[in-house]
C-alpha positions as CSV (number, residue, x, y, z in Angstrom):
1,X,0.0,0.0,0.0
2,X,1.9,3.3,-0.9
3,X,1.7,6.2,1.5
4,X,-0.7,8.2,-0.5
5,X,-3.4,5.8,-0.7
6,X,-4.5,7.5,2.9
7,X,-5.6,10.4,0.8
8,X,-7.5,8.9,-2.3
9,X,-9.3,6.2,-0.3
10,X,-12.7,7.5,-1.5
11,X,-11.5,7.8,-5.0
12,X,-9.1,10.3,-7.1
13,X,-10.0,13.4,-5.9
14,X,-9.1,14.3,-2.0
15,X,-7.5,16.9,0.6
16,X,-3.5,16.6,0.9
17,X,-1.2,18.7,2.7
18,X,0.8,20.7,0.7
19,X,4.0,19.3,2.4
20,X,3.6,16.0,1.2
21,X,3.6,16.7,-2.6
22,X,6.4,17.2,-5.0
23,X,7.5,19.7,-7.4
24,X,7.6,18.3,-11.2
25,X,11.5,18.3,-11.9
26,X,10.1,17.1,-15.6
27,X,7.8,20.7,-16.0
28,X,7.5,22.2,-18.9
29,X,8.0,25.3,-18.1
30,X,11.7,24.2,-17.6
31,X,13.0,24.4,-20.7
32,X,16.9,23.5,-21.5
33,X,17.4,27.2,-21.7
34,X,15.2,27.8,-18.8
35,X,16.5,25.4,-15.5
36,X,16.7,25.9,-11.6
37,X,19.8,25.8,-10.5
38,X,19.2,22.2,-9.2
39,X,16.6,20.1,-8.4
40,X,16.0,21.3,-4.8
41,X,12.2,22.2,-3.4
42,X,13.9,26.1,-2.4
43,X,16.0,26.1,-6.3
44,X,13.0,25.5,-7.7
45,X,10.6,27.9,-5.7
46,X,13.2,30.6,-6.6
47,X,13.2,29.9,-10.2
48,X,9.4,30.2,-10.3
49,X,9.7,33.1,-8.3
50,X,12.4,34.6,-11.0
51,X,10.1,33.6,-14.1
52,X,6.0,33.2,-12.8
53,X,5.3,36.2,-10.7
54,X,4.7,33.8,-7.9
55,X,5.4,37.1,-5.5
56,X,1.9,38.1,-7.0
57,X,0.5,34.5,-5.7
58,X,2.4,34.4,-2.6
59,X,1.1,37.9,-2.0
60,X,-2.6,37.2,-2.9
61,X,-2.7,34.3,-1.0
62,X,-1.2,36.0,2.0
63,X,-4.0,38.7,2.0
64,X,-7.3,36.3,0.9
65,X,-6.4,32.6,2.1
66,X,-5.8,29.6,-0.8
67,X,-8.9,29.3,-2.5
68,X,-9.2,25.6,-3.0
69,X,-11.7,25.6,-6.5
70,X,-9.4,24.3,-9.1
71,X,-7.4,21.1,-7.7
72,X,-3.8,20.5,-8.2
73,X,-3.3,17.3,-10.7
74,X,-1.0,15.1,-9.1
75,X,0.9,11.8,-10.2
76,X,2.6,8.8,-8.3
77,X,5.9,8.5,-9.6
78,X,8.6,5.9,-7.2
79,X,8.1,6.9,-3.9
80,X,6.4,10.7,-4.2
81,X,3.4,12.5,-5.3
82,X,4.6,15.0,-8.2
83,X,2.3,17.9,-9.3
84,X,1.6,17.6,-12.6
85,X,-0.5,20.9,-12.6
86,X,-0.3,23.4,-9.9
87,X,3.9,23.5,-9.3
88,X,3.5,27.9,-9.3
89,X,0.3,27.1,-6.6
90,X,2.6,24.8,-4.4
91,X,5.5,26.9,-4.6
92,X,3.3,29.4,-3.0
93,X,1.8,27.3,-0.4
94,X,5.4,25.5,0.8
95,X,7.0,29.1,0.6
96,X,3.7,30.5,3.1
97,X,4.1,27.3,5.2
98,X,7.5,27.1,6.0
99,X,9.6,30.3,6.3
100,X,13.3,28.9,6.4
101,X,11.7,27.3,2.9
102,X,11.4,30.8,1.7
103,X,14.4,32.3,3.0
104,X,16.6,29.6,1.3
105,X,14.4,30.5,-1.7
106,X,15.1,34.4,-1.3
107,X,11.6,34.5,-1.5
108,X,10.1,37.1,0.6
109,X,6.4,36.1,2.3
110,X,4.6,38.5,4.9
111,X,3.3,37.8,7.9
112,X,-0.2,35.8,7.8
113,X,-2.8,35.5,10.0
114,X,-4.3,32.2,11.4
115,X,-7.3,32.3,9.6
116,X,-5.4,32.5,6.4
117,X,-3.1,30.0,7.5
118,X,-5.8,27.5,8.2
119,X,-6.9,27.3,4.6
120,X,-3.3,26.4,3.1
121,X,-3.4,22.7,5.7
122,X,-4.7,21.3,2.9
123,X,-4.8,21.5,-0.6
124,X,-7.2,19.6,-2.5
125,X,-5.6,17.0,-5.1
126,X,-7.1,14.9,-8.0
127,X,-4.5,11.6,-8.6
128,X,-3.7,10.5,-12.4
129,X,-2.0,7.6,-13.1
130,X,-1.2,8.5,-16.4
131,X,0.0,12.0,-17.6
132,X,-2.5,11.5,-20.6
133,X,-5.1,11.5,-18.6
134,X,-3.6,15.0,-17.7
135,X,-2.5,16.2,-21.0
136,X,-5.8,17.5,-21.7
137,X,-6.7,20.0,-19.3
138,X,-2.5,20.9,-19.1
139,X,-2.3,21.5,-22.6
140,X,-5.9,23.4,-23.1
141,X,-4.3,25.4,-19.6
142,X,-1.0,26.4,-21.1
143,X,-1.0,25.9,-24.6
144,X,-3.9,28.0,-25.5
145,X,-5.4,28.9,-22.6
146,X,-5.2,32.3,-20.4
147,X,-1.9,30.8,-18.7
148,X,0.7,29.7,-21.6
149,X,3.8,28.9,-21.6
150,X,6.2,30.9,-23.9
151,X,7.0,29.1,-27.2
152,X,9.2,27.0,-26.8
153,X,8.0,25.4,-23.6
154,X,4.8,24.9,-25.5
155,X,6.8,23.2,-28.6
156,X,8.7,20.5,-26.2
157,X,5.3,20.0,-24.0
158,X,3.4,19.4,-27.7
159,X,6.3,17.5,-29.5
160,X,6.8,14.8,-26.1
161,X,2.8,14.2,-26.4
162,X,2.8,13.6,-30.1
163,X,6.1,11.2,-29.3
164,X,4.2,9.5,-27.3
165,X,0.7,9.4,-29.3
166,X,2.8,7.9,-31.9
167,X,4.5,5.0,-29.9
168,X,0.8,3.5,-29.5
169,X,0.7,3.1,-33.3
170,X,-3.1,3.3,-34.8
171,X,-4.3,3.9,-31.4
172,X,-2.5,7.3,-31.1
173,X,-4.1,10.5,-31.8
174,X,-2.3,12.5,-34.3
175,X,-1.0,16.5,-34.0
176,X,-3.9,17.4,-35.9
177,X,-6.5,15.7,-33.2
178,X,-4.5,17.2,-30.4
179,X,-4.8,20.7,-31.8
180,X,-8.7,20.1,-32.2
181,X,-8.5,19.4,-28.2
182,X,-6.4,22.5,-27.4
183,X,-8.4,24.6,-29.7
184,X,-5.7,25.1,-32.0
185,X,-7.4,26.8,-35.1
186,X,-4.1,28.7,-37.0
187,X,-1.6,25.6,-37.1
188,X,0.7,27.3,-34.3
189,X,1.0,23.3,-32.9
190,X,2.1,22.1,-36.1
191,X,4.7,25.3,-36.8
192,X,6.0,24.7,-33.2
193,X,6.6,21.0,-33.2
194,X,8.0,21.1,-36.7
195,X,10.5,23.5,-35.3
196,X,11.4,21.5,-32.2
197,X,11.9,18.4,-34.5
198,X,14.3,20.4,-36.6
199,X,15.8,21.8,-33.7
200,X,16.2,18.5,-31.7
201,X,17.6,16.7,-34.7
202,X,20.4,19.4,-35.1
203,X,21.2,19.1,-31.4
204,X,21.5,15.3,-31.8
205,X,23.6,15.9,-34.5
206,X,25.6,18.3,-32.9
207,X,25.3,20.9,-35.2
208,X,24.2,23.0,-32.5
209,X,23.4,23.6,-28.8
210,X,20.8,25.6,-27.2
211,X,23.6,26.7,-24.7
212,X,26.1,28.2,-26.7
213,X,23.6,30.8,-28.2
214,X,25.3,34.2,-27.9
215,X,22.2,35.7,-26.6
216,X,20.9,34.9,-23.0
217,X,16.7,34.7,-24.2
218,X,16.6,32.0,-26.5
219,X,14.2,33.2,-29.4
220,X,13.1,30.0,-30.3
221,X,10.4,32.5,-32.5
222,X,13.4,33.2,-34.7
223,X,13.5,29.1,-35.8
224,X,9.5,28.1,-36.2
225,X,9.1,31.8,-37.9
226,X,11.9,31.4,-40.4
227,X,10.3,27.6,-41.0
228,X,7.3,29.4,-42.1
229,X,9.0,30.7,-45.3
230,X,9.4,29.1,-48.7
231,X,13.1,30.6,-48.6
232,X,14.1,29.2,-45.5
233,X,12.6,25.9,-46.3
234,X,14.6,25.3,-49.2
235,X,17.9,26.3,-47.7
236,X,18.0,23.7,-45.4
237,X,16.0,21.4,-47.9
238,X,12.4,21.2,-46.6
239,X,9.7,20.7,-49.0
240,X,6.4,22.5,-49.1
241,X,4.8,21.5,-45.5
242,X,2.1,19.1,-45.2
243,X,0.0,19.8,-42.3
244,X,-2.9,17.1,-42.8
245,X,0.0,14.6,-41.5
246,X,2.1,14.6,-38.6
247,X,5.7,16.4,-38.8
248,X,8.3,14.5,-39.6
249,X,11.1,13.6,-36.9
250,X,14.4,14.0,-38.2
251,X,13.3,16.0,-41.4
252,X,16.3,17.5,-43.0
253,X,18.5,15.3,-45.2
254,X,22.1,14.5,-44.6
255,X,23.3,16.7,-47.5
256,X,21.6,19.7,-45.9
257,X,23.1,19.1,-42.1
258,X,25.3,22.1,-43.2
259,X,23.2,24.7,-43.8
260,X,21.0,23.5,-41.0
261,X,24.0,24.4,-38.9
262,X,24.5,27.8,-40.7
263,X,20.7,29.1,-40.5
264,X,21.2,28.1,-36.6
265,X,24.3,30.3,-36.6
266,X,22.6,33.0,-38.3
267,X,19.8,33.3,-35.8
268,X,21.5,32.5,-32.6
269,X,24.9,32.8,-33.2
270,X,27.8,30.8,-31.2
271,X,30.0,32.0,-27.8
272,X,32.7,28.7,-28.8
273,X,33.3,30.3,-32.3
274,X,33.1,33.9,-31.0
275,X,30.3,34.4,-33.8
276,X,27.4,37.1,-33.4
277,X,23.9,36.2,-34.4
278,X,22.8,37.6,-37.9
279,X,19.3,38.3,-36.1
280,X,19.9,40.9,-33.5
281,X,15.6,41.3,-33.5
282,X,13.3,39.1,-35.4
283,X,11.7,42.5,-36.9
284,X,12.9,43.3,-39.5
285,X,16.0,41.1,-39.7
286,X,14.5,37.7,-40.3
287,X,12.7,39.4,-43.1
288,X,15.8,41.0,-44.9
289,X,17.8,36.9,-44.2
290,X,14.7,36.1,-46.0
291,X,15.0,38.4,-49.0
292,X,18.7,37.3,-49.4
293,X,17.8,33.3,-49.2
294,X,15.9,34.1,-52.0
295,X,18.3,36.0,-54.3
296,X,20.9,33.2,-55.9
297,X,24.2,36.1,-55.6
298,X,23.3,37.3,-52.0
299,X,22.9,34.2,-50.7
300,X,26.1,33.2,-52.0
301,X,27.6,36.3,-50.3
302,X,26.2,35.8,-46.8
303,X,27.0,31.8,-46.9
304,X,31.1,33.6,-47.4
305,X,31.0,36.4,-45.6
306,X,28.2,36.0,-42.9
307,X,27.2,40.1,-43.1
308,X,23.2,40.5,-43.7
309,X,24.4,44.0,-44.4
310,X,26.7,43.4,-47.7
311,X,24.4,40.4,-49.0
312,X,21.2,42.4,-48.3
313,X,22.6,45.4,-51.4
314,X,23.1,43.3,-53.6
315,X,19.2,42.2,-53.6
316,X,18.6,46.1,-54.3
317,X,19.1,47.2,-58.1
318,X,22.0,49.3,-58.8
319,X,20.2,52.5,-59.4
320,X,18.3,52.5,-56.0
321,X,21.5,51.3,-54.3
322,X,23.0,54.3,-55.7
323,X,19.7,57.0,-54.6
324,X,20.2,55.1,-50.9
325,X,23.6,55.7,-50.5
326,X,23.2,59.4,-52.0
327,X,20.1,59.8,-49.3
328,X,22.1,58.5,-46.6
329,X,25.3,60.9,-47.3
330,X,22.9,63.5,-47.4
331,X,21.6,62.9,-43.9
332,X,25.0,62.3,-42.5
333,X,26.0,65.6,-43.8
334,X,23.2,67.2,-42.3
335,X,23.8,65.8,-38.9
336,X,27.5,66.9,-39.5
337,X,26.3,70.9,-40.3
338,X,24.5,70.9,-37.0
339,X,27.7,69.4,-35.0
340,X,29.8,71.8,-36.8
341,X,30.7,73.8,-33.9
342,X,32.0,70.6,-32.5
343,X,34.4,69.9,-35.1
344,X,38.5,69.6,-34.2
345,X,39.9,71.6,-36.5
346,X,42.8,69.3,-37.2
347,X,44.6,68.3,-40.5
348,X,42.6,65.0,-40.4
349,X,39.6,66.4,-39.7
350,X,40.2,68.9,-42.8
351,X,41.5,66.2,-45.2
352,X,38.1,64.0,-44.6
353,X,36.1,66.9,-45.7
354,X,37.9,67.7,-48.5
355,X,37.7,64.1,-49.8
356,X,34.1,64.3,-49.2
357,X,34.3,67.9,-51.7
358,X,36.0,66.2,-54.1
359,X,33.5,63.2,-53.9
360,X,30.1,65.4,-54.0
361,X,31.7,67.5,-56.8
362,X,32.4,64.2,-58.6
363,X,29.2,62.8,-58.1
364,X,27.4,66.2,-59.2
365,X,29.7,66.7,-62.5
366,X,28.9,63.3,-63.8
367,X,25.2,63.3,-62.8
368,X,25.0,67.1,-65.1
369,X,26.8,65.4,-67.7
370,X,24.5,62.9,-68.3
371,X,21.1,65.1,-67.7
372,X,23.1,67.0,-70.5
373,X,23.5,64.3,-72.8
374,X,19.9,62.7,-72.7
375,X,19.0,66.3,-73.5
């Protein structure tokens, strides 16, 4: 008879005290960019205090009592009872109940009174044995529902559920089915777990690691956005995507492992190779990487030189290249007529302007010439 069965002797739904339940070291919400700093009941409460506004909770709580409506989901795995759903409410409740908890934590809780510490004795708890008897609710919950996850949580939580629809054969419901039950109507479960699969393949390959992004956020946006795109697509040789079927695992082909790595390089750079990203924000940079991707002599360009910048002109015709560059000189110069009385008036300083006469007069004899001649 395991401990627990004390509890749920009148069926799966019962009271437990907070105390004797378990944080979920597997949550979702810990992504392998996004980890406490071990696996620790006060590690954990101060990551969920760092990334869920559990302050808010703790606070709330503190003033109203726990209002027991919606029960934690809770699962027997060896000798505890994890939280399946609920790990922000229990943080909460552990953190109000037990001080020294908190303070390991650097969580800080006020004082409560004893009518509001009455309510958090006992929290009530409905037992799965199963997670899919969980997945449900969860996914509805933080998928599409008023409390999601950001992407990439969302991606790993959707892609380990379609892993394991899939290992039941025929029985298994596919990605589509599971969007119908999260009230998935624009594909974003489809996009996502694509992504992850792509991802996940290139970090089995070792092509790249999630870790030695340059950034500290990982955009994982950057990836299932770009995956969106025709031009994308065919750089790292995906065809056209075929959402009435599940995503494939593993999808890109051996002779594209390459620029798999490169695109990964482009959007999140690498610390070990000392290389910036290409992406510094998603808006409008993934869009100008797009307009290159698709231009044969640019992409060739940014696959030798790695500069959006220089690949990015040469997807511009030469005239309005010029009418930029001739627009952007004239601003510069503008800013340069303000700061004037700023200037050093040293031989360098001098010598730069009269390079810039000599260019501007050059510029300005040739463009009359040729007004001239068409006249």
């Amino acid at each position: 008879m395991a401990w627990w069965d004390q509890y749920f002797s009148a069926g799966q739904r019962d009271k437990v005290p907070p105390a004797k339940l378990a944080f979920d070291v597997s949550n979702p919400r810990f992504t392998p960019d996004k980890q406490p700093n071990n696996a620790t009941d006060g590690a954990i409460i101060a990551y969920l205090d760092r990334t869920a506004d559990l302050g808010e909770l703790i606070q709330s709580i503190a003033a109203s009592g726990y209002i027991d409506i919606e029960p934690l989901i809770v699962i027997p795995r060896d000798d505890e009872l994890v939280v399946l759903e609920g790990n922000r409410r229990l943080a909460a409740l552990k953190s109000l109940l037990d001080p020294g908890l908190a303070a390991e934590a650097g969580v800080t809780i006020p004082e409560i009174s004893p009518e509001v510490r009455a309510t958090l004795q006992e929290v009530t708890a409905f037992k799965v044995l199963h997670e899919d008897e969980a997945r449900n609710l969860i996914g509805f919950k933080h998928i599409n529902g008023p409390q999601g996850w950001d992407a990439y949580a969302k991606a790993l939580y959707a892609a380990r559920w379609l892993d394991d629809e899939v290992a039941k054969g025929d029985a298994g419901l596919s990605l589509n089915e599971i969007a119908a039950r999260m009230g998935d109507k624009h594909d974003t479960l489809y996009r996502i777990v694509s992504a992850v699969y792509v991802l996940q393949q290139a970090q089995q390959l070792e092509l790249f690691r999630v870790e030695d992004r340059v950034k500290r956020n990982f955009s994982f946006s950057h990836l299932y956005t770009a995956l969106t795109y025709t031009e994308f697509r065919d750089f790292v040789g995906l065809g056209r995507a075929d959402r009435s079927a599940n995503p494939e695992r593993n999808p890109i082909r051996p002779d594209f492992h390459e620029n798999l790595r490169t695109l990964l390089l482009w959007l999140y750079g690498s610390k070990a190779e000392r290389v910036e990203p290409v992406i510094k924000t998603q808006n409008p940079d993934l869009s100008l990487l797009k307009r290159v991707l698709g231009h044969a002599v640019a992409r060739k360009v940014m696959l030798e030189r790695h500069d959006l910048a220089a690949a990015l002109s040469l997807t511009v015709e030469g005239s309005d290249r010029f009418s930029k560059a001739l627009v952007d000189a004239q601003a510069s110069l503008h800013q340069a007529v303000a700061e004037i009385t700023n200037a050093d008036n040293d031989s360098e300083t001098i010598e730069i302007a009269d390079d810039i006469r000599k260019r501007a007069t050059f510029i300005h004899t040739t463009l009359a010439a040729q007004q001239a001649s068409d006249e």
